[in-house]
BAVOMI-435602 format. One line per 8 residues: for each residue y, x, z of C-alpha. Coordinates in steps of 0.1 Angstrom, whole numbers. Layout:
residues N
Y X Z | ...
end
This chain:
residues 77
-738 -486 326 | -705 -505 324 | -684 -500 292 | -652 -480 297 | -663 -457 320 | -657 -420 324 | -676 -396 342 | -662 -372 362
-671 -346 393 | -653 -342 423 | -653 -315 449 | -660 -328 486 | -660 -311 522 | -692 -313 530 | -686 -332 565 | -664 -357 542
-693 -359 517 | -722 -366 543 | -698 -397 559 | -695 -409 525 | -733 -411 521 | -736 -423 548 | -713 -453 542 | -727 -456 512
-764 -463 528 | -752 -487 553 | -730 -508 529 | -754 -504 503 | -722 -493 475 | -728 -467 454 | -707 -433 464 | -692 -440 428
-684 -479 438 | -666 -468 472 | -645 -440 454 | -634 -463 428 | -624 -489 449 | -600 -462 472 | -584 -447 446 | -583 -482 433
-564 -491 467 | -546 -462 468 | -530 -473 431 | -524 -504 442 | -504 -492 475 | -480 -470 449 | -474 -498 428 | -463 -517 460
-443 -489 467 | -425 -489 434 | -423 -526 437 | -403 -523 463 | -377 -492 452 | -368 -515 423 | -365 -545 447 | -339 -523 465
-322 -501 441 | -292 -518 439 | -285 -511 478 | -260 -488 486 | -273 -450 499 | -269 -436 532 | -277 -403 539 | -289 -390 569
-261 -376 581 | -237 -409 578 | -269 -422 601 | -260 -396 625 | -222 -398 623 | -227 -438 631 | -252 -428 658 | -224 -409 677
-196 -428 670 | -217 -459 685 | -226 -440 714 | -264 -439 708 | -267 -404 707
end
C-alpha cells in the first residue's frame, strides 16, 4: 500500500457504481485509481479557475444590467 494514503467510503448510485466497475474491468484501474484521478482532475480544473480570477482581477466589473443597457442602446436587443 502506498504511503500517505487515507481510506475513505463513498456512497454511489448504484447504476453510477456498476459503470464504474465496469470501467474499471476494461481499463484494468482500480475503482480507487479512477476516483483518485477525477477528483484529482476535478482539483486541477479549480485551480485553473482560480488561476484565471487572479489573472483578471484587476478588470473593471460589469454587471448584468450595464450588459443589458449597452445591449439596447446598441440596438441588439
Amino acid at each position: 500500500m502506498k504511503d500517505n494514503i487515507r481510506r475513505t467510503t463513498i456512497y454511489l448510485d448504484e447504476q453510477l457504481h456498476h459503470a464504474l466497475h465496469i470501467k474499471s474491468i476494461e481499463t484494468r484501474h482500480s475503482v480507487s485509481d479512477i476516483i483518485s484521478e477525477s477528483i484529482k482532475y476535478s482539483l486541477a480544473e479549480d485551480a485553473a479557475d482560480y488561476a484565471a480570477l487572479e489573472d483578471r482581477k484587476n478588470e473593471p466589473a460589469i454587471t448584468f444590467a450595464n450588459v443589458l443597457k449597452n445591449l439596447k442602446k446598441n440596438g441588439k436587443i
